[in-house]
VOVEX-732120 format. One line per 2 residues: number of its first residue (from 1); their letters; for each residue x, y, z of N, C-alpha, C, O. Coordinates in nm, 2 decimals. Layout:
N
NUM	A	X,Y,Z,X,Y,Z,X,Y,Z,X,Y,Z ~ ...;
REM end
This chain:
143
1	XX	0.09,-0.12,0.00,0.00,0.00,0.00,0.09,0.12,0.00,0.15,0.17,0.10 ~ 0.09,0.17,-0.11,0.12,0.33,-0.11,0.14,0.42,-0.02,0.24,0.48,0.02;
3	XX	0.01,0.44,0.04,-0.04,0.59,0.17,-0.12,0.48,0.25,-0.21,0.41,0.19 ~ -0.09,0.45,0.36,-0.18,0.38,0.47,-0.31,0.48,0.54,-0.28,0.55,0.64;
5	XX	-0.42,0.49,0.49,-0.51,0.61,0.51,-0.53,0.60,0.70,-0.54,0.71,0.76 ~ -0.54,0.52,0.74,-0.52,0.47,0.94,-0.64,0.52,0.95,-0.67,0.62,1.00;
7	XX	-0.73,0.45,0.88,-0.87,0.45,0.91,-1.02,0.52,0.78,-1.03,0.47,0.67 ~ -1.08,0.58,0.80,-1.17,0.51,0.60,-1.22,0.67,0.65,-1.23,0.71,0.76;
9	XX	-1.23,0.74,0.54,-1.21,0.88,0.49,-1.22,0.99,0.59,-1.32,1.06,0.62 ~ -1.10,0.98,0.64,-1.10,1.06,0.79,-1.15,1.04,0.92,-1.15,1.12,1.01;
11	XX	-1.21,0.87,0.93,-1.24,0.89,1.07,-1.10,0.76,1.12,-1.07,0.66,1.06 ~ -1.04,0.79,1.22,-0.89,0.73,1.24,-0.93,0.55,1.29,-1.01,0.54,1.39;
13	XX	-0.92,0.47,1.27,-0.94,0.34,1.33,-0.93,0.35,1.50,-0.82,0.39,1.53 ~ -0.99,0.33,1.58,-1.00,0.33,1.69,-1.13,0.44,1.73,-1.18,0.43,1.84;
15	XX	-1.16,0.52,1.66,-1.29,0.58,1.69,-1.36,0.55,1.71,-1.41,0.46,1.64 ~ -1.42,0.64,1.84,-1.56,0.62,1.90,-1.68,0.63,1.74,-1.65,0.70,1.64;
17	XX	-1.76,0.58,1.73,-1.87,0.61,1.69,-1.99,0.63,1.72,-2.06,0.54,1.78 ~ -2.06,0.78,1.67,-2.22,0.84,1.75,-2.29,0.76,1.68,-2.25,0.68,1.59;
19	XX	-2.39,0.76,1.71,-2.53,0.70,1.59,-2.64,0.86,1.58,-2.69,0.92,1.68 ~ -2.65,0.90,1.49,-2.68,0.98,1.37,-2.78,0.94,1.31,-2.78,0.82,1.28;
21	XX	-2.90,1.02,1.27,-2.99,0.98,1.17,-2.96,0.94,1.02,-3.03,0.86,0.95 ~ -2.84,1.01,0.98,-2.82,0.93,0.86,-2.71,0.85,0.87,-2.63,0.83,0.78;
23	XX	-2.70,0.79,1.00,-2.63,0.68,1.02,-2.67,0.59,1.18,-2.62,0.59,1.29 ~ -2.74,0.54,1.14,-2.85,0.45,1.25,-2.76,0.33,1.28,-2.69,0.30,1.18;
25	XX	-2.76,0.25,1.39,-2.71,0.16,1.43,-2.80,0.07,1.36,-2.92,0.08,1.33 ~ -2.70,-0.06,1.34,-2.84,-0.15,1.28,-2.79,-0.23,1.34,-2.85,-0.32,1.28;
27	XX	-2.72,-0.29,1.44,-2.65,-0.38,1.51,-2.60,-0.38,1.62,-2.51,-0.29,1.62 ~ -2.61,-0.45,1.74,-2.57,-0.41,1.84,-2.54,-0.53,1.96,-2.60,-0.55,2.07;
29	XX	-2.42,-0.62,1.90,-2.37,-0.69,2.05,-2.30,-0.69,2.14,-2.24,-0.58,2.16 ~ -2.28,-0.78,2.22,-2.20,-0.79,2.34,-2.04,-0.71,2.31,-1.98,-0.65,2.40;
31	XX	-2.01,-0.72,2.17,-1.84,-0.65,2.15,-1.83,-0.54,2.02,-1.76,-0.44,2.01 ~ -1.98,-0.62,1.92,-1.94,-0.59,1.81,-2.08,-0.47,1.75,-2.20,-0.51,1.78;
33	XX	-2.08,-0.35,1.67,-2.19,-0.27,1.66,-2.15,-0.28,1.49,-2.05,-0.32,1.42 ~ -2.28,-0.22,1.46,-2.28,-0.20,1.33,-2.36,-0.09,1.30,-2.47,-0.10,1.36;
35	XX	-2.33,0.03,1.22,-2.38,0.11,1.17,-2.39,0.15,1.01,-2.29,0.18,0.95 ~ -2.51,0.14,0.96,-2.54,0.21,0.83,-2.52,0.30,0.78,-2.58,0.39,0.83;
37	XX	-2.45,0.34,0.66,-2.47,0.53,0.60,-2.56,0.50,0.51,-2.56,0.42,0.41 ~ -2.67,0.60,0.57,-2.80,0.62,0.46,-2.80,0.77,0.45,-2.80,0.86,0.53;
39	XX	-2.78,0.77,0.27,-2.76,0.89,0.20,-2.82,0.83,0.08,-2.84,0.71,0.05 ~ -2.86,0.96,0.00,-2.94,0.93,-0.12,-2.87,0.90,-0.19,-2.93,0.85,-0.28;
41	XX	-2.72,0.91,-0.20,-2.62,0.85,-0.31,-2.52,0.82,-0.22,-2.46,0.89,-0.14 ~ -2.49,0.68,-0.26,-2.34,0.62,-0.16,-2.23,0.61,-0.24,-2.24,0.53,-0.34;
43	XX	-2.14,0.67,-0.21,-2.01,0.69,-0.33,-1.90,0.66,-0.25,-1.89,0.71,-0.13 ~ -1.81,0.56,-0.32,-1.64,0.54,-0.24,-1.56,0.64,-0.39,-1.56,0.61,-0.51;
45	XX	-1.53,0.74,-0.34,-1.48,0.81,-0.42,-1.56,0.86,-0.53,-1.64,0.94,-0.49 ~ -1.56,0.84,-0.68,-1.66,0.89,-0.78,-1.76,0.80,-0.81,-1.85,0.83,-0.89;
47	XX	-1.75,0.68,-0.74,-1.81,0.54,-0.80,-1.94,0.55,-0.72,-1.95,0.60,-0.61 ~ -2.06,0.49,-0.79,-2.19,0.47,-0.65,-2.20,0.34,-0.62,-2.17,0.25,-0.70;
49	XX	-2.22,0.32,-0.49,-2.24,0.20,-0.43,-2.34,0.14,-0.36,-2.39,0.24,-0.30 ~ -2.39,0.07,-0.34,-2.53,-0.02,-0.28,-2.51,0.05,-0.11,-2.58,0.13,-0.05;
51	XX	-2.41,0.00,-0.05,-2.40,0.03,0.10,-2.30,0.05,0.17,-2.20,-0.01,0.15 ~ -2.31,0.13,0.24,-2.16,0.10,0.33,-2.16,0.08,0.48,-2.19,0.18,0.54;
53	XX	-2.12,-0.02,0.57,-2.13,-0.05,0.71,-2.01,-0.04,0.77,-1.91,-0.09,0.73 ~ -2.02,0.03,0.92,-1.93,0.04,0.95,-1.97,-0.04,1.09,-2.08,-0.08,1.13;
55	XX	-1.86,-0.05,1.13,-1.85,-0.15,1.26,-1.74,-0.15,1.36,-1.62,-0.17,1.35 ~ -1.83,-0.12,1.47,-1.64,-0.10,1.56,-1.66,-0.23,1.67,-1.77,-0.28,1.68;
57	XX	-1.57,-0.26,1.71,-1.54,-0.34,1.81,-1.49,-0.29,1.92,-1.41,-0.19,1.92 ~ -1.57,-0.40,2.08,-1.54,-0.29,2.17,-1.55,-0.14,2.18,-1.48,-0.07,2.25;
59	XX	-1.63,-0.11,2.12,-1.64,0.03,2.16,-1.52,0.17,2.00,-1.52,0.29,1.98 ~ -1.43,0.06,1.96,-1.35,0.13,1.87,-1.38,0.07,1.73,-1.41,-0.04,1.71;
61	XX	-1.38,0.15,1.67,-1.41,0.18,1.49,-1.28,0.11,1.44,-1.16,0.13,1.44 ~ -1.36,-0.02,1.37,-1.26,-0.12,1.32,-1.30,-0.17,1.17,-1.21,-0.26,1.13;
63	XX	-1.39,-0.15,1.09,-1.42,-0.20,0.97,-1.50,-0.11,0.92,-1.56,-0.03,0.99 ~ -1.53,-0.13,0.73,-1.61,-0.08,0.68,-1.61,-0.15,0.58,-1.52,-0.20,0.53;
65	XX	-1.76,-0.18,0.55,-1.81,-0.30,0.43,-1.92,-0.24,0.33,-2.04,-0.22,0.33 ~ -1.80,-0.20,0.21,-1.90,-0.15,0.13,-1.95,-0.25,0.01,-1.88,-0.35,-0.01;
67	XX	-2.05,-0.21,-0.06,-2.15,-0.36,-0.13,-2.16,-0.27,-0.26,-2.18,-0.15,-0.23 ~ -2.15,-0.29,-0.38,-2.12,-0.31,-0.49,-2.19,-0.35,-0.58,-2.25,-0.44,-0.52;
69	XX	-2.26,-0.35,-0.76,-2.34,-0.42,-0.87,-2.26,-0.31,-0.93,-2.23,-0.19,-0.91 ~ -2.25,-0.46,-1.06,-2.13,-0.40,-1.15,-2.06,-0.41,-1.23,-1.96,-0.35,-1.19;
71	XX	-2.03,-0.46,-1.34,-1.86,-0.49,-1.40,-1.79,-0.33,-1.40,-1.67,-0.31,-1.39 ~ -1.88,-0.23,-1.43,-1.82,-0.13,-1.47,-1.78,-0.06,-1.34,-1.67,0.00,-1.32;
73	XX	-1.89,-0.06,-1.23,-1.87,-0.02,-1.10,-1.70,-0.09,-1.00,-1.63,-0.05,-0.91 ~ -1.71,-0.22,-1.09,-1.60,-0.28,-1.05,-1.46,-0.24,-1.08,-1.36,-0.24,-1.02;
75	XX	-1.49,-0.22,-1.20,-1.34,-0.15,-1.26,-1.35,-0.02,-1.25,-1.30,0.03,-1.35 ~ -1.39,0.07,-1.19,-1.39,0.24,-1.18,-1.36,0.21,-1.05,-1.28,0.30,-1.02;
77	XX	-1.38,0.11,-0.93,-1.33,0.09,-0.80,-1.22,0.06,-0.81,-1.16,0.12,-0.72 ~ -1.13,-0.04,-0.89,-1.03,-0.10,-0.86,-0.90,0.05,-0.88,-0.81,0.08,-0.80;
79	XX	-0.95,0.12,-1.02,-0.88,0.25,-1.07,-0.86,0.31,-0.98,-0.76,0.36,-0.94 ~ -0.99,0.33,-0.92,-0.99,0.43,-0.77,-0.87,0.41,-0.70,-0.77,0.48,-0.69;
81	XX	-0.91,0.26,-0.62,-0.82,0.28,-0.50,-0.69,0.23,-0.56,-0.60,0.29,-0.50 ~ -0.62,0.16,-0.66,-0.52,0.21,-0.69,-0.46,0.32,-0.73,-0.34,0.31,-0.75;
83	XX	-0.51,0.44,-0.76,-0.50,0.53,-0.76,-0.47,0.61,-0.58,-0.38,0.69,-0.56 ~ -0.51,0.59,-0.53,-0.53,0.64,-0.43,-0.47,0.58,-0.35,-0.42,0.65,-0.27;
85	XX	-0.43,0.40,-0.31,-0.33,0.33,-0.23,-0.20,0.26,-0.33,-0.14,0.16,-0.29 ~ -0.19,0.31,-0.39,-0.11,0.24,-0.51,-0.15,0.14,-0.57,-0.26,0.11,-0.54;
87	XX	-0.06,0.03,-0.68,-0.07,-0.04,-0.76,-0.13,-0.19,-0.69,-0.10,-0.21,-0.57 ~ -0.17,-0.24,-0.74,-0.19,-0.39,-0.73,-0.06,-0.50,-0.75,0.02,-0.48,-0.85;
89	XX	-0.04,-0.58,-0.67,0.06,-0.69,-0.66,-0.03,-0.82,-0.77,-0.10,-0.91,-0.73 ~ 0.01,-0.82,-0.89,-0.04,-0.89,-0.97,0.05,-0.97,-1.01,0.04,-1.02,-1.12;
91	XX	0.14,-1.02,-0.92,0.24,-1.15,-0.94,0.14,-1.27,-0.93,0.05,-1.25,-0.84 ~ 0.14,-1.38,-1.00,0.10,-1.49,-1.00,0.09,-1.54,-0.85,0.19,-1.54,-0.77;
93	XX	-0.07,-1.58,-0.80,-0.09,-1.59,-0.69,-0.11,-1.52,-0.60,-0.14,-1.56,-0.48 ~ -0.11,-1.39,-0.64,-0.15,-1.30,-0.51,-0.29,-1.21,-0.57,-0.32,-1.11,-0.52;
95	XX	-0.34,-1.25,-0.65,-0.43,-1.22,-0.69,-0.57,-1.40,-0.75,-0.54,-1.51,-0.80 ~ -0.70,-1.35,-0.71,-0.72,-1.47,-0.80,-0.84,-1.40,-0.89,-0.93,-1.33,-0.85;
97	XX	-0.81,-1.45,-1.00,-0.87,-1.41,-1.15,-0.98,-1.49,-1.21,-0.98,-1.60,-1.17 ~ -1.07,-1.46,-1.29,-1.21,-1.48,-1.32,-1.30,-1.51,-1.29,-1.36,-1.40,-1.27;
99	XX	-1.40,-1.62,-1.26,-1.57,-1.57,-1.22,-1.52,-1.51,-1.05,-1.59,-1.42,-1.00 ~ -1.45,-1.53,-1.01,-1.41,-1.51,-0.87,-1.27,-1.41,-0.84,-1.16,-1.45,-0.81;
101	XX	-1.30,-1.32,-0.85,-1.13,-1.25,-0.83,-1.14,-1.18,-0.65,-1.23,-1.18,-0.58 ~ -1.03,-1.13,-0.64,-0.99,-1.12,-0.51,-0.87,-1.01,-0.51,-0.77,-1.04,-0.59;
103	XX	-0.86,-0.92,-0.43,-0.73,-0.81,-0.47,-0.75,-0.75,-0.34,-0.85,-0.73,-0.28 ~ -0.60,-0.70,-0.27,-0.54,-0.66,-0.16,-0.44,-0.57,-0.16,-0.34,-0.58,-0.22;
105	XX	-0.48,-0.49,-0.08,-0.34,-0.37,-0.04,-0.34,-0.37,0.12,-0.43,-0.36,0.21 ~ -0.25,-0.38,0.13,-0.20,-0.39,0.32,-0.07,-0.29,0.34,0.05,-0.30,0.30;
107	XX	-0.14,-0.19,0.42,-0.05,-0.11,0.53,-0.02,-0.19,0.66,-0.06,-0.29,0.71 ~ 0.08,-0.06,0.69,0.12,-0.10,0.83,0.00,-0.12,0.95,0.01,-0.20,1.04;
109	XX	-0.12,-0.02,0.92,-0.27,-0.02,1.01,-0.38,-0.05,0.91,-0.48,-0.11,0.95 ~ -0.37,-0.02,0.77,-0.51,-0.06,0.69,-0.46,-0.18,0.62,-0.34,-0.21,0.58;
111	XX	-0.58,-0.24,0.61,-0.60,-0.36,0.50,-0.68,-0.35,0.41,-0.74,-0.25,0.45 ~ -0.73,-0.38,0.31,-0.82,-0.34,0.16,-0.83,-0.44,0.12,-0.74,-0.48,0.04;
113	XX	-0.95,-0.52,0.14,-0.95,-0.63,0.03,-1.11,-0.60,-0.07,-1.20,-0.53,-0.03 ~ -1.10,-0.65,-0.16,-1.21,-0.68,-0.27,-1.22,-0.81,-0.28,-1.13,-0.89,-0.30;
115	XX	-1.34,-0.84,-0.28,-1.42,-0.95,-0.36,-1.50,-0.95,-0.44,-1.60,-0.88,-0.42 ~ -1.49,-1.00,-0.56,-1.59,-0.96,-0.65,-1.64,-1.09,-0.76,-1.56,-1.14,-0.84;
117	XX	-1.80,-1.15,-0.74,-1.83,-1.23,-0.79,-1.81,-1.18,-0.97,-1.81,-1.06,-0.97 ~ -1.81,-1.22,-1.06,-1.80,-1.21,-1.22,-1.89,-1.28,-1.24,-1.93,-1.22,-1.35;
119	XX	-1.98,-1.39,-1.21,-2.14,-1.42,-1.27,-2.23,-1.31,-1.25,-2.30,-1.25,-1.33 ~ -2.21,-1.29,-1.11,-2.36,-1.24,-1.05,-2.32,-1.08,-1.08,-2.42,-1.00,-1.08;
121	XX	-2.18,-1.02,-1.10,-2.14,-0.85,-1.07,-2.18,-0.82,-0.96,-2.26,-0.72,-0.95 ~ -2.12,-0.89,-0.83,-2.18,-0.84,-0.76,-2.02,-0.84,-0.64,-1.97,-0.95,-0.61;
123	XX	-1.94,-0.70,-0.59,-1.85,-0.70,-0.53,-1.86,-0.64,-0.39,-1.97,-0.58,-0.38 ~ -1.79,-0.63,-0.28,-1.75,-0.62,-0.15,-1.60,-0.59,-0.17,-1.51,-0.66,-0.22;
125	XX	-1.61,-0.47,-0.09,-1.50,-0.40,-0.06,-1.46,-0.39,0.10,-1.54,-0.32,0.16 ~ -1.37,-0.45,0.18,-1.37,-0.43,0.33,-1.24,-0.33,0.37,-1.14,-0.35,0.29;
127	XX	-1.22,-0.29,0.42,-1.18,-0.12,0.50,-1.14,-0.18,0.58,-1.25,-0.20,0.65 ~ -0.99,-0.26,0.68,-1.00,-0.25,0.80,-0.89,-0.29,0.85,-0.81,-0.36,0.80;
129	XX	-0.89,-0.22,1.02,-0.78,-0.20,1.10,-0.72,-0.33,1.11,-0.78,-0.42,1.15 ~ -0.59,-0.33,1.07,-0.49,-0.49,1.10,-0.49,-0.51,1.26,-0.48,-0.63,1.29;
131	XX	-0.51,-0.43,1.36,-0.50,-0.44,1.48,-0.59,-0.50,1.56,-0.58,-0.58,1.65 ~ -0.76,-0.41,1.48,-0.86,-0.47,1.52,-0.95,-0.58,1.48,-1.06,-0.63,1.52;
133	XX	-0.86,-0.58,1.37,-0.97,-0.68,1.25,-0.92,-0.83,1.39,-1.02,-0.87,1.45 ~ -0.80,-0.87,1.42,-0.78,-0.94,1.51,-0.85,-0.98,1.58,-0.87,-1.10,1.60;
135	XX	-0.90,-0.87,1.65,-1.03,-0.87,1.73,-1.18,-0.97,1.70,-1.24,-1.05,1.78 ~ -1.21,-0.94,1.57,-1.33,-0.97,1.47,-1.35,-1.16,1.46,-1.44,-1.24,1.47;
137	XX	-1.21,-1.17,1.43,-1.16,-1.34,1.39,-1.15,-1.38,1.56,-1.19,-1.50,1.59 ~ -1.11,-1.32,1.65,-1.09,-1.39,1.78,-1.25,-1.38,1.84,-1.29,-1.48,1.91;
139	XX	-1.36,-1.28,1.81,-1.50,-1.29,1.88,-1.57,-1.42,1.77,-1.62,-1.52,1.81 ~ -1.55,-1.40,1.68,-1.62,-1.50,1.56,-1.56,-1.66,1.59,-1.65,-1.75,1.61;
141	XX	-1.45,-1.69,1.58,-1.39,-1.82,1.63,-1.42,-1.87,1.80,-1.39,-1.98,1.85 ~ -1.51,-1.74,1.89,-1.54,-1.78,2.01,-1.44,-1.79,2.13,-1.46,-1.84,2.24;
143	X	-1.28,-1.72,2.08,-1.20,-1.73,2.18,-1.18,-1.59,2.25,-1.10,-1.58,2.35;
REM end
């Protein structure tokens, strides 16, 4: 990764998050919250997007899951963020290619991955703290 952003367009990883009307909680456990941005147009940079969720753990701002329809929305996203976090590692294997592709940039604090089905056009973008994502796999595995 190019510029490590330390958190998804200005809010730093580890932040508190309010709940806001155009951002309602829609989720709410024992560790883990989730909040919605509802706006009349959801854009990750110039591109529009189906949704975007954010989610903190413990009380700190640790992910963001944004949702995607597309081939074209897919390729104006990929331009995007390599523009924006640098190039893609397209050595054999660190990428996987056709109905199913998959692509990653990792900082020292962020991580960026894409999934993106090629039948259905339908991709996921995840936003999130290498510190706390830790967190996510340790409440999820039950330890």
């Amino acid at each position: 990764m190019a510029a490590d952003p330390k958190g998804f367009e200005g809010i730093p990883w580890g932040a508190a998050l309010a709940e806001a009307p155009t951002f309602p909680r829609t989720y709410s456990g024992d560790r883990i919250a989730e909040y919605q941005l509802k706006q009349e147009r959801l854009l990750l940079g110039t591109v529009p997007v189906l949704s975007m969720k954010f989610a903190t753990v413990d009380g700190q701002f640790a992910r963001v899951t944004v949702r995607y329809q597309g081939a074209l929305q897919h390729d104006a996203l990929l331009r995007y963020l390599q523009a924006r976090y640098g190039p893609l590692d397209l050595t054999p294997g660190q990428t996987m290619a056709g109905a199913n592709q998959q692509y990653n940039w990792r900082g020292p604090d962020t991580e960026i991955n894409i999934t993106y089905d090629g039948e259905q056009e339908t991709g996921v973008v995840f936003f999130e703290s290498r510190a706390l994502g830790a967190k996510f796999a340790e409440i999820m595995s039950g330890f």
